[in-house]
C-alpha positions in Angstrom: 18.2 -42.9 108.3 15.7 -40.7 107.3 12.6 -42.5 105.3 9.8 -40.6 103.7 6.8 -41.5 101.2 7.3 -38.7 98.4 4.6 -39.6 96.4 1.9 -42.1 95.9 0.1 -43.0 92.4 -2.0 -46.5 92.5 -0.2 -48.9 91.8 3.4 -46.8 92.9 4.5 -45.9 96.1 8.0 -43.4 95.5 9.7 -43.9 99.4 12.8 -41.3 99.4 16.0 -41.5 101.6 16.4 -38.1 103.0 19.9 -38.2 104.1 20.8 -39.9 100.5 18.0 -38.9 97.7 17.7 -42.6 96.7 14.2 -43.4 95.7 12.8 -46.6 96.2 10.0 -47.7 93.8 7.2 -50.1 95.2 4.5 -51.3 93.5 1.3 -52.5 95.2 -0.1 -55.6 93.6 -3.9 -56.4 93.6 -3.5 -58.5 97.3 -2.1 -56.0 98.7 1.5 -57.2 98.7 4.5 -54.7 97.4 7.1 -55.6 95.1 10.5 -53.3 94.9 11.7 -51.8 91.7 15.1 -49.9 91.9 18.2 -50.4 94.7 18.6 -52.7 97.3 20.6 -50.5 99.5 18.4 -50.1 102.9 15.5 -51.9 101.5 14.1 -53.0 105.0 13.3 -49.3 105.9 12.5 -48.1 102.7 9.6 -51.0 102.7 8.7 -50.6 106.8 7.9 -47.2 105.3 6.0 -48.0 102.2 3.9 -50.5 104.3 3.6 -47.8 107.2 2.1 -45.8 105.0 -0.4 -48.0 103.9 -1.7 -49.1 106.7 -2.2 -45.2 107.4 -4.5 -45.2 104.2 -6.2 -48.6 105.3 -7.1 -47.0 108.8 -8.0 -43.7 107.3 -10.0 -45.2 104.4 -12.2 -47.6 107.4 -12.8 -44.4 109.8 -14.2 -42.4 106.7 -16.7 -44.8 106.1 
């Protein structure tokens, strides 16, 4: 499966299934840590994604200073 972060607004992170259209809603809580809103159907990926893509931000955030 297909995994893809469609849209990010502080404190949301919307990661899409491609093959299915499901959207998994994550919310990023002040430590960092993400807690899931919605179906549990392929979670695991869905959040390997989410946290993928935060650590992206993190290393682009510390080489732009």
């Amino acid at each position: 499966m297909r995994f893809e972060v469609v849209r990010h607004e502080h404190p949301n992170i919307l990661v899409m299934n491609r093959q299915t259209y499901e959207t998994y809603r994550f919310v990023v809580g002040d430590d960092g840590s993400l807690a899931q809103d919605g179906p549990r159907s392929d979670l695991y990926e869905a959040r390997r994604t989410a946290v993928a893509f935060l650590a992206r931000c993190a290393n682009a955030s510390a080489s732009g200073r």
